[in-house]
PDB file as gemmi writes it, atoms N, CA and C in Angstrom:
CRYST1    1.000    1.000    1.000  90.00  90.00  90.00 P 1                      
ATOM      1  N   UNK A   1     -19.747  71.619  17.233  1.00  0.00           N  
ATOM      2  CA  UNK A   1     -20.492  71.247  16.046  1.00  0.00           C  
ATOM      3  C   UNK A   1     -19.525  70.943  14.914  1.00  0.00           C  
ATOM      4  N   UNK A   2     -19.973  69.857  14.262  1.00  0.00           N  
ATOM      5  CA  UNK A   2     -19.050  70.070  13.172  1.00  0.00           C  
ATOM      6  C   UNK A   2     -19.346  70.538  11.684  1.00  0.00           C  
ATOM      7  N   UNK A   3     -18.427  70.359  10.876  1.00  0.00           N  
ATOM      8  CA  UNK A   3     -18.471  71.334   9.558  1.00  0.00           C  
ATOM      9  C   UNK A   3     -19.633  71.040   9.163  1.00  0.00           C  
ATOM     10  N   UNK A   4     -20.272  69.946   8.998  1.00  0.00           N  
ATOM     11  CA  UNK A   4     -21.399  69.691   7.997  1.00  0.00           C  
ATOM     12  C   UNK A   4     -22.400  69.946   8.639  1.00  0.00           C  
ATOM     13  N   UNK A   5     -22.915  69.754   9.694  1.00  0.00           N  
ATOM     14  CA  UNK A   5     -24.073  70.460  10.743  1.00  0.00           C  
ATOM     15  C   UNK A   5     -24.001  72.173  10.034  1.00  0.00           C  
ATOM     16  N   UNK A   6     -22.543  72.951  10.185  1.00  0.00           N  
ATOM     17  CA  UNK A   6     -22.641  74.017  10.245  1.00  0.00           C  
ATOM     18  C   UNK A   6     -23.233  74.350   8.556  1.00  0.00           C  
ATOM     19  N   UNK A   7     -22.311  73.693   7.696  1.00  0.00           N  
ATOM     20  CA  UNK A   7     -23.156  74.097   6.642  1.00  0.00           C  
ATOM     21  C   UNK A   7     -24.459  73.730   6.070  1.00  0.00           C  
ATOM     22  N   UNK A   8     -25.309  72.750   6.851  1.00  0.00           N  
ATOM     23  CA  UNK A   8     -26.743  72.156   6.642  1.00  0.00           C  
ATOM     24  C   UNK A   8     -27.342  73.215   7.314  1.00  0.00           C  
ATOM     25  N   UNK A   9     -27.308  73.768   8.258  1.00  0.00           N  
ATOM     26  CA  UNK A   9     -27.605  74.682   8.960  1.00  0.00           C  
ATOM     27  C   UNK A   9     -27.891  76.360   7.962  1.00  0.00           C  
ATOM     28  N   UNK A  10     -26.711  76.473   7.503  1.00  0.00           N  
ATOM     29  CA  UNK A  10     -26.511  77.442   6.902  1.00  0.00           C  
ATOM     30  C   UNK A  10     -27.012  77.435   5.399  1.00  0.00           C  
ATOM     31  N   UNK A  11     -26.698  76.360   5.075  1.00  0.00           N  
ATOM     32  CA  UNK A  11     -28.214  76.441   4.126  1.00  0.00           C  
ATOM     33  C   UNK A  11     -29.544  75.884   4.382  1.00  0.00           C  
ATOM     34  N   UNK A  12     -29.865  75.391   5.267  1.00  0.00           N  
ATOM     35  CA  UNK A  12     -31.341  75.963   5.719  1.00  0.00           C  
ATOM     36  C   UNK A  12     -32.230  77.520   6.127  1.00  0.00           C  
ATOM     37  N   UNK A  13     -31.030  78.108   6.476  1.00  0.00           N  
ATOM     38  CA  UNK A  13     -31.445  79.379   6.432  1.00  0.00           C  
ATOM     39  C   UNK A  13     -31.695  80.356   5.019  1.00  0.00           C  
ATOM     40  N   UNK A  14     -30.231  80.114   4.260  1.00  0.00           N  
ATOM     41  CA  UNK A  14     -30.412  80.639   3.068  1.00  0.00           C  
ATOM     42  C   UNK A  14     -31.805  79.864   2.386  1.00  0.00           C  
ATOM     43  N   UNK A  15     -32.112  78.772   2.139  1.00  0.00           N  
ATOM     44  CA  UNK A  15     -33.088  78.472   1.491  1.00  0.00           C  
ATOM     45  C   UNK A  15     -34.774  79.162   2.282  1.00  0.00           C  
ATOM     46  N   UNK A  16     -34.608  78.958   3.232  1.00  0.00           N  
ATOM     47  CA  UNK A  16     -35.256  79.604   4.041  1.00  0.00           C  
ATOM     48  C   UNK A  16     -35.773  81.524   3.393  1.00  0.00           C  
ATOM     49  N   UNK A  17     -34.470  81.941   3.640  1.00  0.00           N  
ATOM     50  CA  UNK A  17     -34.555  83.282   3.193  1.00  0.00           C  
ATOM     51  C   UNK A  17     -35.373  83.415   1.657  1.00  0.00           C  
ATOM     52  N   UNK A  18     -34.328  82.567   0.681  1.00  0.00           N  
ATOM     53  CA  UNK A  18     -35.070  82.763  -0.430  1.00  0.00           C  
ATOM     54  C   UNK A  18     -36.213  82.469  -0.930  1.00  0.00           C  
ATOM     55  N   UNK A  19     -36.824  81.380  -0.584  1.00  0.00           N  
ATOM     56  CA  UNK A  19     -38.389  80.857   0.007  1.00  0.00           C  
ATOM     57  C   UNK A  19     -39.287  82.386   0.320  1.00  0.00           C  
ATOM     58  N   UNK A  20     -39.060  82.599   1.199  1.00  0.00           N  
ATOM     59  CA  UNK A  20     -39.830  83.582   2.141  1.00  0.00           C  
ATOM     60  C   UNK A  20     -39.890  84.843   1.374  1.00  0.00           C  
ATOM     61  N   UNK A  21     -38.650  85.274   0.589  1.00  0.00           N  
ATOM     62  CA  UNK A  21     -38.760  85.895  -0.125  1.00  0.00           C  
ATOM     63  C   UNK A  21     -39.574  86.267  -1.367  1.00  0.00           C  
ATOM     64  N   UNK A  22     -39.859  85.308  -2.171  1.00  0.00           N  
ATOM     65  CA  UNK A  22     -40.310  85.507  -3.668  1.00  0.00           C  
ATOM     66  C   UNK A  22     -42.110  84.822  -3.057  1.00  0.00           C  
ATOM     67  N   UNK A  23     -42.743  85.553  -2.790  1.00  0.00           N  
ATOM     68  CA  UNK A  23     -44.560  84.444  -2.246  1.00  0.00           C  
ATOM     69  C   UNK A  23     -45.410  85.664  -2.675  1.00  0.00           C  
ATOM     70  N   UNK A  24     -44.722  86.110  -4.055  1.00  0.00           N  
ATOM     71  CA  UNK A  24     -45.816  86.778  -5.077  1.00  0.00           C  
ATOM     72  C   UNK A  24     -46.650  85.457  -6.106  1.00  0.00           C  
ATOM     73  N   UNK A  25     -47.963  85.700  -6.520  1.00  0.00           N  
ATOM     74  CA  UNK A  25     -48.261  84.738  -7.171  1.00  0.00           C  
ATOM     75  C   UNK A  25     -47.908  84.832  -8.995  1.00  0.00           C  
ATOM     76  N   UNK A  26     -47.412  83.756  -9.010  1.00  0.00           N  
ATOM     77  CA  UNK A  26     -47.154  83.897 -10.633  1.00  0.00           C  
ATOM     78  C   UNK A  26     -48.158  82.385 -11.742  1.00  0.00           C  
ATOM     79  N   UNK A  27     -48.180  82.452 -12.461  1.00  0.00           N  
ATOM     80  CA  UNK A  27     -49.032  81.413 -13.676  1.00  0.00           C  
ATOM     81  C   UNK A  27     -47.550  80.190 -13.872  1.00  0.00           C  
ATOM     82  N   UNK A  28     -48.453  79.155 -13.345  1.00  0.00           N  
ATOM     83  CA  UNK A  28     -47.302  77.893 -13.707  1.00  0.00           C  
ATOM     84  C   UNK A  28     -48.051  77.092 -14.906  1.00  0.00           C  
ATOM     85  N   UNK A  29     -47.408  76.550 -15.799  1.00  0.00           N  
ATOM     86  CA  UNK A  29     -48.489  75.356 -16.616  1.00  0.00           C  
ATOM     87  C   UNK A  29     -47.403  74.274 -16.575  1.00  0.00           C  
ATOM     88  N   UNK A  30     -48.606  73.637 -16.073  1.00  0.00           N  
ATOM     89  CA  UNK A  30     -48.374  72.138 -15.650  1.00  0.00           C  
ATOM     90  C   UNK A  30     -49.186  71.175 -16.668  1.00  0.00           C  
ATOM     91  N   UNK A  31     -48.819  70.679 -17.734  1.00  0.00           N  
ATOM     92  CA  UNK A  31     -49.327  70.067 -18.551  1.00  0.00           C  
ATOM     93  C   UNK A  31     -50.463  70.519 -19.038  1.00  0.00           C  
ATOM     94  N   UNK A  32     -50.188  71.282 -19.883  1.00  0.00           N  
ATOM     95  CA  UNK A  32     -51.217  72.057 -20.289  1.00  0.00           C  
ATOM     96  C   UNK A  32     -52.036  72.795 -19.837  1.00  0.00           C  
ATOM     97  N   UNK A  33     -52.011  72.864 -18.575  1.00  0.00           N  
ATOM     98  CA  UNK A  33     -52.532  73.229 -17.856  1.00  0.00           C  
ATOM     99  C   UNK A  33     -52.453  74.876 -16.962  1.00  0.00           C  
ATOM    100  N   UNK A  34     -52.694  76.226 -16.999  1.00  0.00           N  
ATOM    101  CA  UNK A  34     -52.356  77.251 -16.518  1.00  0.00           C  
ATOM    102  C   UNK A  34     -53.020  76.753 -15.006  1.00  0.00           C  
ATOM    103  N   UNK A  35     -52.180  77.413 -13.852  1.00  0.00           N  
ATOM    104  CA  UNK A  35     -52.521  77.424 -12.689  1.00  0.00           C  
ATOM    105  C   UNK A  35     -51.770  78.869 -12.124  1.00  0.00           C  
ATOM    106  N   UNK A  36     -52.561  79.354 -11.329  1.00  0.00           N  
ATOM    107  CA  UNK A  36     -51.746  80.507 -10.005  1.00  0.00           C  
ATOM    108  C   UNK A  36     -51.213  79.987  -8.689  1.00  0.00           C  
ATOM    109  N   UNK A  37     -49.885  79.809  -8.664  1.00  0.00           N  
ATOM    110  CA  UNK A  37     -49.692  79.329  -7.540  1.00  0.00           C  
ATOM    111  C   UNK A  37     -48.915  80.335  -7.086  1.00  0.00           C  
ATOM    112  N   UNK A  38     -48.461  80.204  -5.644  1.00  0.00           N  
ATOM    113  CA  UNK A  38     -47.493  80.951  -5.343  1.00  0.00           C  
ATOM    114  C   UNK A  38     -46.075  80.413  -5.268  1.00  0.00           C  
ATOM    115  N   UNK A  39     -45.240  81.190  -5.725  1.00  0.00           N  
ATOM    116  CA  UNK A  39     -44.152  80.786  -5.677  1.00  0.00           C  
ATOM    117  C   UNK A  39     -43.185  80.465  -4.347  1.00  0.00           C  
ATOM    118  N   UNK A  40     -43.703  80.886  -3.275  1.00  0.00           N  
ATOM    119  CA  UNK A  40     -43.436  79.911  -1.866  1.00  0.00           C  
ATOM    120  C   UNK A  40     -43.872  78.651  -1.790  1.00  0.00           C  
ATOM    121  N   UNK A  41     -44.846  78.545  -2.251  1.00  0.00           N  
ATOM    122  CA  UNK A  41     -45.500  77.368  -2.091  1.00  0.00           C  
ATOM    123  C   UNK A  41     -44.611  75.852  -3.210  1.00  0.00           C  
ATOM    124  N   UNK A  42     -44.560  76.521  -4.805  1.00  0.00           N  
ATOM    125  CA  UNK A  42     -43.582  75.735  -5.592  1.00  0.00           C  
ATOM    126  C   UNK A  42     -41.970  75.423  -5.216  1.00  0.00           C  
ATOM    127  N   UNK A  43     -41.450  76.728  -4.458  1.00  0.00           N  
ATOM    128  CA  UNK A  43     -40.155  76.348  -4.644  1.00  0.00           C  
ATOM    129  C   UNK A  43     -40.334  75.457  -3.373  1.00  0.00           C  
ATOM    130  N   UNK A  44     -41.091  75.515  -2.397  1.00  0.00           N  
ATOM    131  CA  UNK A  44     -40.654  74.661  -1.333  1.00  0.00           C  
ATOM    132  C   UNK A  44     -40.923  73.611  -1.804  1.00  0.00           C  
ATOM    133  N   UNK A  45     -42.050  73.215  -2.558  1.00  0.00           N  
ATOM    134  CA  UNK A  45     -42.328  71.695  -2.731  1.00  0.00           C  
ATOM    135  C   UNK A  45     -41.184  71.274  -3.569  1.00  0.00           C  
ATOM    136  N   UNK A  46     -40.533  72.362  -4.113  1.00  0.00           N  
ATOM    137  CA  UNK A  46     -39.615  71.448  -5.011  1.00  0.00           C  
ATOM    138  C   UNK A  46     -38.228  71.342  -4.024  1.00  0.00           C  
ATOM    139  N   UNK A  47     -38.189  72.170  -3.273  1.00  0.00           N  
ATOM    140  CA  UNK A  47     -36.640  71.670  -2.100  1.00  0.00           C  
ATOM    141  C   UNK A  47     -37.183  70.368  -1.534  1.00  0.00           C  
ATOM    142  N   UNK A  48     -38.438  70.465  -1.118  1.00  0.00           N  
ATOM    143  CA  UNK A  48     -38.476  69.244  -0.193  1.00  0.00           C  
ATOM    144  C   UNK A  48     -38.315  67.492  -1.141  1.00  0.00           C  
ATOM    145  N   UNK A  49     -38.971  67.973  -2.277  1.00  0.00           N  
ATOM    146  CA  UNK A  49     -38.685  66.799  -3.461  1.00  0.00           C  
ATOM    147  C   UNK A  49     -37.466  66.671  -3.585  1.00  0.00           C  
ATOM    148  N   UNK A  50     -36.630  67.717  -3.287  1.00  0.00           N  
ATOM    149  CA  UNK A  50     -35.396  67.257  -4.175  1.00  0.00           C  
ATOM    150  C   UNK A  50     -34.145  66.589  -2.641  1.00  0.00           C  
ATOM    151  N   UNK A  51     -35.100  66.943  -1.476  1.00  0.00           N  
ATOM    152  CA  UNK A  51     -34.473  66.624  -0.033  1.00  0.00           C  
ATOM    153  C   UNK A  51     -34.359  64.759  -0.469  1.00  0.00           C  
ATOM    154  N   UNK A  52     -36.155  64.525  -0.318  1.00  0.00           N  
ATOM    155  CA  UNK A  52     -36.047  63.293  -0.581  1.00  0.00           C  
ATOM    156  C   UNK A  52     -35.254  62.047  -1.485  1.00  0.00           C  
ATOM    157  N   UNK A  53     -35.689  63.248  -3.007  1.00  0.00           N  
ATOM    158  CA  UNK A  53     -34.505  62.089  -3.943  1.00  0.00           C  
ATOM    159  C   UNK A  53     -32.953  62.139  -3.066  1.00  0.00           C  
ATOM    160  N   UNK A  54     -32.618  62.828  -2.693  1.00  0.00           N  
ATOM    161  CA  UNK A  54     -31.235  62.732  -2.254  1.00  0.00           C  
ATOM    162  C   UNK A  54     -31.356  61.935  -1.366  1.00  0.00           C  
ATOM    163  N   UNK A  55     -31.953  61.506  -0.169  1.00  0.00           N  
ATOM    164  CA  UNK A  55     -31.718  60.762   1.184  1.00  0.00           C  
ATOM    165  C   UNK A  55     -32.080  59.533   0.175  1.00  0.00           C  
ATOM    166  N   UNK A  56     -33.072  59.288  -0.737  1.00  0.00           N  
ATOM    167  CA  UNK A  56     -33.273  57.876  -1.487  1.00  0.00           C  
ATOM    168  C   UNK A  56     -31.850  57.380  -1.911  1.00  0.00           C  
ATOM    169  N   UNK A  57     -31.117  58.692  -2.711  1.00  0.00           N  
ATOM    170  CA  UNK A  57     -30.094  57.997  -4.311  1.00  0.00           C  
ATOM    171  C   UNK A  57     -28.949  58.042  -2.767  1.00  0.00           C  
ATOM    172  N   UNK A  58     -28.441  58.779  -2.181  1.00  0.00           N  
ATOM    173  CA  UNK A  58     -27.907  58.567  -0.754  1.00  0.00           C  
ATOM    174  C   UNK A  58     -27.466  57.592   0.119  1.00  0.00           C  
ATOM    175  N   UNK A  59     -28.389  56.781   0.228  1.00  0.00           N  
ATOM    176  CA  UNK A  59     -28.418  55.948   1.201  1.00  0.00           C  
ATOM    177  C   UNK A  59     -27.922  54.608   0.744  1.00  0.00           C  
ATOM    178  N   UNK A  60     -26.959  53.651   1.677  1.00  0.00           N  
ATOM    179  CA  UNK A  60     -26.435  52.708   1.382  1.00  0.00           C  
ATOM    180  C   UNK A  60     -27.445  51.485   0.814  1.00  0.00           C  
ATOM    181  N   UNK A  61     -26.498  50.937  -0.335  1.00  0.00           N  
ATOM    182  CA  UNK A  61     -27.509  49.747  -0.912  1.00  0.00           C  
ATOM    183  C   UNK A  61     -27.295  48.756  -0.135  1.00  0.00           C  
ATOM    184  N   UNK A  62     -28.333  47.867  -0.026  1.00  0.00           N  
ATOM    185  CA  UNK A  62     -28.668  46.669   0.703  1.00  0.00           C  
ATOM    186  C   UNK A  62     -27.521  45.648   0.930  1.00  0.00           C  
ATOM    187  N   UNK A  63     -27.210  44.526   1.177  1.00  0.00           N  
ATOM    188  CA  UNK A  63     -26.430  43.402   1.183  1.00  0.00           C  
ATOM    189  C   UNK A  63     -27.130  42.404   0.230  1.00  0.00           C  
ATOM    190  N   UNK A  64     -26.126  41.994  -0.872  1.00  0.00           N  
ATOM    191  CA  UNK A  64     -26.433  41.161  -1.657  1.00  0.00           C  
ATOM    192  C   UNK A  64     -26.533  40.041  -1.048  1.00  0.00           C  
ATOM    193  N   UNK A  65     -27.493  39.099  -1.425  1.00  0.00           N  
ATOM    194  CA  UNK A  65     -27.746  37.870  -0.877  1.00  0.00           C  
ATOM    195  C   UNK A  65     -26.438  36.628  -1.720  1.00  0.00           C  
ATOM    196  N   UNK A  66     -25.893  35.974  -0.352  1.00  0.00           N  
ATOM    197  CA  UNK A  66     -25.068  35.149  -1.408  1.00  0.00           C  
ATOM    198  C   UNK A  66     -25.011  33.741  -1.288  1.00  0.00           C  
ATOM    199  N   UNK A  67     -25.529  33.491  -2.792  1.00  0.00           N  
ATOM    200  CA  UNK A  67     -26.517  32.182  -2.787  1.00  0.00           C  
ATOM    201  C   UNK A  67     -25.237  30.956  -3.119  1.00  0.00           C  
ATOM    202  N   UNK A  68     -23.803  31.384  -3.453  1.00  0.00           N  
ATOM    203  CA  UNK A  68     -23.382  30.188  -3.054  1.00  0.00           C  
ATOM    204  C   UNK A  68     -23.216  29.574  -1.640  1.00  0.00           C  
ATOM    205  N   UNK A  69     -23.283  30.546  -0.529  1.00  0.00           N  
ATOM    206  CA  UNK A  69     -23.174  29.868   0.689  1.00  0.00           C  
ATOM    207  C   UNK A  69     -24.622  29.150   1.334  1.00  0.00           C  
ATOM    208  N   UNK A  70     -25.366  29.566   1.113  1.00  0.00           N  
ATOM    209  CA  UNK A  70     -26.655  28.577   0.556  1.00  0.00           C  
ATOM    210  C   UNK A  70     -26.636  27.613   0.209  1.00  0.00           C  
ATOM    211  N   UNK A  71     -25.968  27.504  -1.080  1.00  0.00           N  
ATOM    212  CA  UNK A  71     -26.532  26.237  -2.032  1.00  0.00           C  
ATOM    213  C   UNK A  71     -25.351  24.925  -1.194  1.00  0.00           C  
ATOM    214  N   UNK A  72     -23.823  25.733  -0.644  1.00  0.00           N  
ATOM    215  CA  UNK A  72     -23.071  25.233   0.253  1.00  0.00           C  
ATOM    216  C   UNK A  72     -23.479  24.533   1.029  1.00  0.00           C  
ATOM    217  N   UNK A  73     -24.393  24.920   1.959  1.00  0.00           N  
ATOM    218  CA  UNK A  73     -25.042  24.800   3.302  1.00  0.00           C  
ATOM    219  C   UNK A  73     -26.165  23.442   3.158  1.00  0.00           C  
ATOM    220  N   UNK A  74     -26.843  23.743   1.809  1.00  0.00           N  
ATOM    221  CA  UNK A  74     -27.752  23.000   1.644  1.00  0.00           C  
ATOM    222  C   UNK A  74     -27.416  21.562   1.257  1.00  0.00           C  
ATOM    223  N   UNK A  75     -26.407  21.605   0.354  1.00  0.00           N  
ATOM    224  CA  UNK A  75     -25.820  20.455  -0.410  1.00  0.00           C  
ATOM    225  C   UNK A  75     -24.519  19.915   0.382  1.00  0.00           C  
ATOM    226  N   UNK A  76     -23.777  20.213   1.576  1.00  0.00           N  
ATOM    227  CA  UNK A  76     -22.591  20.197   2.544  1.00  0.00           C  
ATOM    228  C   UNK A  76     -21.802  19.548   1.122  1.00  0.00           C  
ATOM    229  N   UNK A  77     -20.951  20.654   0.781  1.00  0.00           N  
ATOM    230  CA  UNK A  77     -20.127  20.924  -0.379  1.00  0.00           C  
ATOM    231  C   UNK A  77     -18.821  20.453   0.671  1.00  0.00           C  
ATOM    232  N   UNK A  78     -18.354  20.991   1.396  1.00  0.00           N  
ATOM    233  CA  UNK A  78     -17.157  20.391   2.462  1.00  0.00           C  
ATOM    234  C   UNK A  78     -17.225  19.296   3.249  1.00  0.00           C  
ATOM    235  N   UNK A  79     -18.401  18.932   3.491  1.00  0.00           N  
ATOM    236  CA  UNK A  79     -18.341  17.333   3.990  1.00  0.00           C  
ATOM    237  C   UNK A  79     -17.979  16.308   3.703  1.00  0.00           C  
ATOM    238  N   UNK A  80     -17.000  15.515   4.043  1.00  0.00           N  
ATOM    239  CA  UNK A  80     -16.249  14.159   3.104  1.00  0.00           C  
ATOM    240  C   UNK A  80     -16.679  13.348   3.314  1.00  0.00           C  
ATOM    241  N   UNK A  81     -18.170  12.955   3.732  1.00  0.00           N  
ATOM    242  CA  UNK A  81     -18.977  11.461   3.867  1.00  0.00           C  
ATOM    243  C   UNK A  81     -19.629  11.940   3.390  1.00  0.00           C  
ATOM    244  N   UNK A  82     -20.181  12.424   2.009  1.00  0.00           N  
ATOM    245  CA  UNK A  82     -21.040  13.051   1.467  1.00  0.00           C  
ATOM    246  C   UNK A  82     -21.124  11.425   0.337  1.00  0.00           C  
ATOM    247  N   UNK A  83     -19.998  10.959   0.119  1.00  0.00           N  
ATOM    248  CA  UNK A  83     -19.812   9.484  -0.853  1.00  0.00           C  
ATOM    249  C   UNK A  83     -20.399   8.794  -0.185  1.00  0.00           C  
ATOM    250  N   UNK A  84     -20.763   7.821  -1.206  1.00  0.00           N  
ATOM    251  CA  UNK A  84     -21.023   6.141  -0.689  1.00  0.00           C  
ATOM    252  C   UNK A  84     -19.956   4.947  -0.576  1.00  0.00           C  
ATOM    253  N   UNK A  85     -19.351   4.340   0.038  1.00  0.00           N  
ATOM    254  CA  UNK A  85     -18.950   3.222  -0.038  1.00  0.00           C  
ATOM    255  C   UNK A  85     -18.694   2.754  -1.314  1.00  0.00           C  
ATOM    256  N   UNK A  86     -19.427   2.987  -2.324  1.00  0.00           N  
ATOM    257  CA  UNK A  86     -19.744   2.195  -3.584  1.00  0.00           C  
ATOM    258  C   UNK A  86     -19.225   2.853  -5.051  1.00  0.00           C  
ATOM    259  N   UNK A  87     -19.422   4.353  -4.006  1.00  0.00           N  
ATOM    260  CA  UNK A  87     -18.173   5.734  -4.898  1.00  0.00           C  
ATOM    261  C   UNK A  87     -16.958   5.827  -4.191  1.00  0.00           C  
ATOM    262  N   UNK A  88     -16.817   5.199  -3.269  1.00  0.00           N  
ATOM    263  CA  UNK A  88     -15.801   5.250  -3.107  1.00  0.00           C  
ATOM    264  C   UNK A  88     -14.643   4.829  -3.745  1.00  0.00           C  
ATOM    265  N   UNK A  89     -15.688   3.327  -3.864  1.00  0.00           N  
ATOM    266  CA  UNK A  89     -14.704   2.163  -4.453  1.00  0.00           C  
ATOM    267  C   UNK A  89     -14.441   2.289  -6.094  1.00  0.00           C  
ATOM    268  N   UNK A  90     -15.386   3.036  -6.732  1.00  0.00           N  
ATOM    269  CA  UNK A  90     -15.603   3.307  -7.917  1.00  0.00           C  
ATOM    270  C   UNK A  90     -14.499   4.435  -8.759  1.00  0.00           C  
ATOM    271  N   UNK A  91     -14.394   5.374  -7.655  1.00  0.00           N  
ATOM    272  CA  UNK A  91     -13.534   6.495  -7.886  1.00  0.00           C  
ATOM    273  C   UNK A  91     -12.003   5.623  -7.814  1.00  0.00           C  
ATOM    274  N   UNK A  92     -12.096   4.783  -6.262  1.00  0.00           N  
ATOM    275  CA  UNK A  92     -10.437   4.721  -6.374  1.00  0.00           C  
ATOM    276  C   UNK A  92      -9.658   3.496  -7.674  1.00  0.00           C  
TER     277      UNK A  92                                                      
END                                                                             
């Protein structure tokens, strides 16, 4: 196994532990709002929220699209019969 398995591991347990631990009910206010929740129930929703933002902000950004080889492709920017005869003669 390697290091990072071992320590994902190892804090899954600790979070685990401390979770399991505190599932007395306490008063949360949530926008004005008083509620009884239990505190197993909050801290997990908030590990698992905070699992997600991380795999989101985490994860590699996309490939930029690159629109000069496009506009290249479209317009044959390297093609040398792209002239007329008439630019030709004009240019030389």
């Amino acid at each position: 196994m390697s290091v990072k398995t071992i320590i994902a591991i190892i804090l899954a347990v600790l979070i685990t532990v401390i979770i399991m631990q505190n599932n007395d009910q306490v008063p949360f206010t949530i926008l004005f709002n008083k509620t009884y929740a239990s505190k197993l129930i909050v801290m997990a929703g908030i590990a698992v929220a905070a699992f997600i933002l991380g795999v989101i902000v985490g994860r590699p950004k996309k490939a930029k699209y690159d629109i000069e080889q496009f506009h290249d492709s479209q317009y044959q920017k390297d093609k040398p019969n792209t002239l007329s005869d008439e630019d030709r003669d004009y240019i030389s």
